[in-house]
C-alpha positions as CSV (number, residue, x, y, z in Angstrom):
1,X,-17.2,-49.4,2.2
2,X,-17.6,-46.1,3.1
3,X,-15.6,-44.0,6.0
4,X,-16.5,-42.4,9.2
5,X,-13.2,-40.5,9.3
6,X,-13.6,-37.1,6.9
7,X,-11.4,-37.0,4.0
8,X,-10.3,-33.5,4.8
9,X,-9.6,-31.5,8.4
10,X,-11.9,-29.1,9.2
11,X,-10.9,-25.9,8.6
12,X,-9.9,-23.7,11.3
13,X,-9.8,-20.5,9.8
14,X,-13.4,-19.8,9.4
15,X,-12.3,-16.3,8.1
16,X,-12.1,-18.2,4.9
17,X,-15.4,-19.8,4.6
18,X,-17.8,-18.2,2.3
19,X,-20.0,-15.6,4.2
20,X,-23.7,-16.3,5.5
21,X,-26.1,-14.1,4.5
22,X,-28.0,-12.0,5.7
23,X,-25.0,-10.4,7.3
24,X,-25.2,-7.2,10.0
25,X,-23.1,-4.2,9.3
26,X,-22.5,-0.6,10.2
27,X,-24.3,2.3,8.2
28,X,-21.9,4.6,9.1
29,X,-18.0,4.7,10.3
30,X,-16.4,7.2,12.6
31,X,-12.8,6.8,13.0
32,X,-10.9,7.9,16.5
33,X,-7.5,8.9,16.4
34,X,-5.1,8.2,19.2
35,X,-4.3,12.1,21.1
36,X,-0.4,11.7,20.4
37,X,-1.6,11.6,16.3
38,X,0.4,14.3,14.9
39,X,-1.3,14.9,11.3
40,X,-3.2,17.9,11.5
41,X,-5.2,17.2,8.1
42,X,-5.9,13.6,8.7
43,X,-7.2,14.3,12.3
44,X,-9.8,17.1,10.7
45,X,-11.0,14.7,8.8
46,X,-11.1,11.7,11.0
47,X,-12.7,14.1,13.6
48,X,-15.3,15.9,11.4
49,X,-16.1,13.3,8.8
50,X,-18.1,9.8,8.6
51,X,-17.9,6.8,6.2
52,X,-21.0,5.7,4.9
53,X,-21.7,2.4,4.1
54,X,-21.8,2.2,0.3
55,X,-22.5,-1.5,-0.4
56,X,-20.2,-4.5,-1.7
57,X,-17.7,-4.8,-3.7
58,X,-17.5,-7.3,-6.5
59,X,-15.6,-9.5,-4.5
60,X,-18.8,-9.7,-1.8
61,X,-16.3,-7.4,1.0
62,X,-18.0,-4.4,2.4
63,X,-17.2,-0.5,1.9
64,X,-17.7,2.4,3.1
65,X,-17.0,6.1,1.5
66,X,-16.9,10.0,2.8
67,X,-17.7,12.4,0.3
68,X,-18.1,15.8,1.6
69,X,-18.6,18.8,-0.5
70,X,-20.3,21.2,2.2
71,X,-18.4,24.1,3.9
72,X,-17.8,21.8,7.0
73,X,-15.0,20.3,5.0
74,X,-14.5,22.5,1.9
75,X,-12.1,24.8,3.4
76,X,-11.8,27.6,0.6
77,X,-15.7,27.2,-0.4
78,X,-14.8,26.0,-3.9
79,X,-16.4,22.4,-3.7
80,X,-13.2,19.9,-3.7
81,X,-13.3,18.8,-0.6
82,X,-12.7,15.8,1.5
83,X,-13.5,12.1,-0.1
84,X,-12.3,8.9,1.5
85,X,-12.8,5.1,1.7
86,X,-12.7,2.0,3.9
87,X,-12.4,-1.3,2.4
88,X,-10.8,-4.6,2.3
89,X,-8.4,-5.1,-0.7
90,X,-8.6,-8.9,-0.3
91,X,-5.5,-9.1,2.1
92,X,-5.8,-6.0,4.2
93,X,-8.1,-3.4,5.4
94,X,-7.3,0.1,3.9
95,X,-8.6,3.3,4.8
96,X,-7.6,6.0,2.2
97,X,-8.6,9.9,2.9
98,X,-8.0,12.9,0.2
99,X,-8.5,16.7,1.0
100,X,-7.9,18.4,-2.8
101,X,-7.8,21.7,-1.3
102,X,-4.4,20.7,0.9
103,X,-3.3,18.6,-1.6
104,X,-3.1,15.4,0.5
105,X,-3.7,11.6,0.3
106,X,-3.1,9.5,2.8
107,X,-3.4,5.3,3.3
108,X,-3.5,3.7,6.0
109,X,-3.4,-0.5,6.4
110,X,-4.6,-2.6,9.5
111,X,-1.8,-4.7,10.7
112,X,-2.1,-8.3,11.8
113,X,0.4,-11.0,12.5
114,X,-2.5,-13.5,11.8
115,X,-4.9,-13.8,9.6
116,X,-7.4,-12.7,12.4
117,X,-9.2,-9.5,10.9
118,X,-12.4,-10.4,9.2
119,X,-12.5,-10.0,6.2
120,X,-15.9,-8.9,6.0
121,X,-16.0,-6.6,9.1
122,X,-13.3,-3.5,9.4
123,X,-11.4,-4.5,12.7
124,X,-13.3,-1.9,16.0
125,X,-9.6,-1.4,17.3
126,X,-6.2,-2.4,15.2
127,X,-2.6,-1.0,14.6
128,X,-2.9,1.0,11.4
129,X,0.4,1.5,10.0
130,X,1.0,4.9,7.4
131,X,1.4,3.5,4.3
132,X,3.0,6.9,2.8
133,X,6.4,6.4,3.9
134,X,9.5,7.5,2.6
135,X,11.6,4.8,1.4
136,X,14.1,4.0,4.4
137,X,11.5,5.5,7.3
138,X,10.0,3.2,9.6
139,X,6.6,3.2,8.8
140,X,4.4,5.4,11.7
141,X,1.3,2.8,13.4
142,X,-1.1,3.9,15.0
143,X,-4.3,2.4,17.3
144,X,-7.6,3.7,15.6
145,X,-11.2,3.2,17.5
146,X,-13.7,2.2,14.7
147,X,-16.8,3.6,15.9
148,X,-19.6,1.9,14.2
149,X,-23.3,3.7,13.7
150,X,-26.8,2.0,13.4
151,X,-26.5,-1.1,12.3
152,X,-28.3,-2.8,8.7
153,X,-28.8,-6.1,7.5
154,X,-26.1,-7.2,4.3
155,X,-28.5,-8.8,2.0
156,X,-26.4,-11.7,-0.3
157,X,-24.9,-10.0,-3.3
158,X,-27.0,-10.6,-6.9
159,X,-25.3,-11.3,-10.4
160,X,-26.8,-9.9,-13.7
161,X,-27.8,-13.7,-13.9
162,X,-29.7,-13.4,-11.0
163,X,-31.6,-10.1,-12.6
């Protein structure tokens, strides 16, 4: 006879449910550093530079990339300038920035205690903690401000079966 009770709970992470499409999402990412932020390369960027949304990765998670070989962020005029991403590694969000002319790279990871950052939407205000610590230093956090530009509609991803 059949049951009115479910055979499983609901879930109540909904994090982990597949995504909906269409899905919204933001063209363009500015990041906003706290004033106490101390690192004089990262803040240029941060401060001069935007992420553009780039598409999906294989694993259907948004990201966004800077790549910026104009005098605004090519220092010495020699075309290696800044480059960066924003992406979710499929347990954290990770915003990476690179300036070849200062020789610098730099990672920084959004911090939960839960599993409440989206996977599929960069957190708009989260502890980033420095990721390029020194064995044996506490690892530096910080609050960013994700400032988020016009926004677009996230069609479903296609496979090459679907071409």
């Amino acid at each position: 006879t059949p049951s009115l009770a479910p055979t499983t709970a609901p879930s109540t992470t909904p994090s982990h449910a597949p995504t909906s499409f269409p899905t919204v999402v933001c063209d363009v990412l500015t990041v906003r550093v706290p004033p106490a932020f101390n690192d004089a390369i990262a803040r240029r960027i941060f401060d001069t530079l935007s992420f553009a949304y780039q598409g999906v990765t294989p694993s259907a998670y948004p990201f966004w990339s800077i790549e910026c070989q104009h005098e605004d962020c090519d220092e010495d005029g020699d075309g290696d300038g800044d480059t960066g991403s924003a992406y979710f590694d499929g347990s954290a969000w990770l915003i990476s920035i690179h300036s070849q002319s200062a020789n610098y790279y730099k990672v920084y990871a959004a911090q939960s205690t839960t599993m409440s950052l989206s996977r599929h939407m960069i957190p708009q205000r989260a502890t980033w903690r420095d990721l390029d610590t020194n064995d044996g230093v506490t690892a530096p956090s910080y609050v960013f401000e994700i400032g988020c530009g016009a926004l677009q509609t996230m069609a479903a991803p296609t496979s090459d079966a679907d071409a």
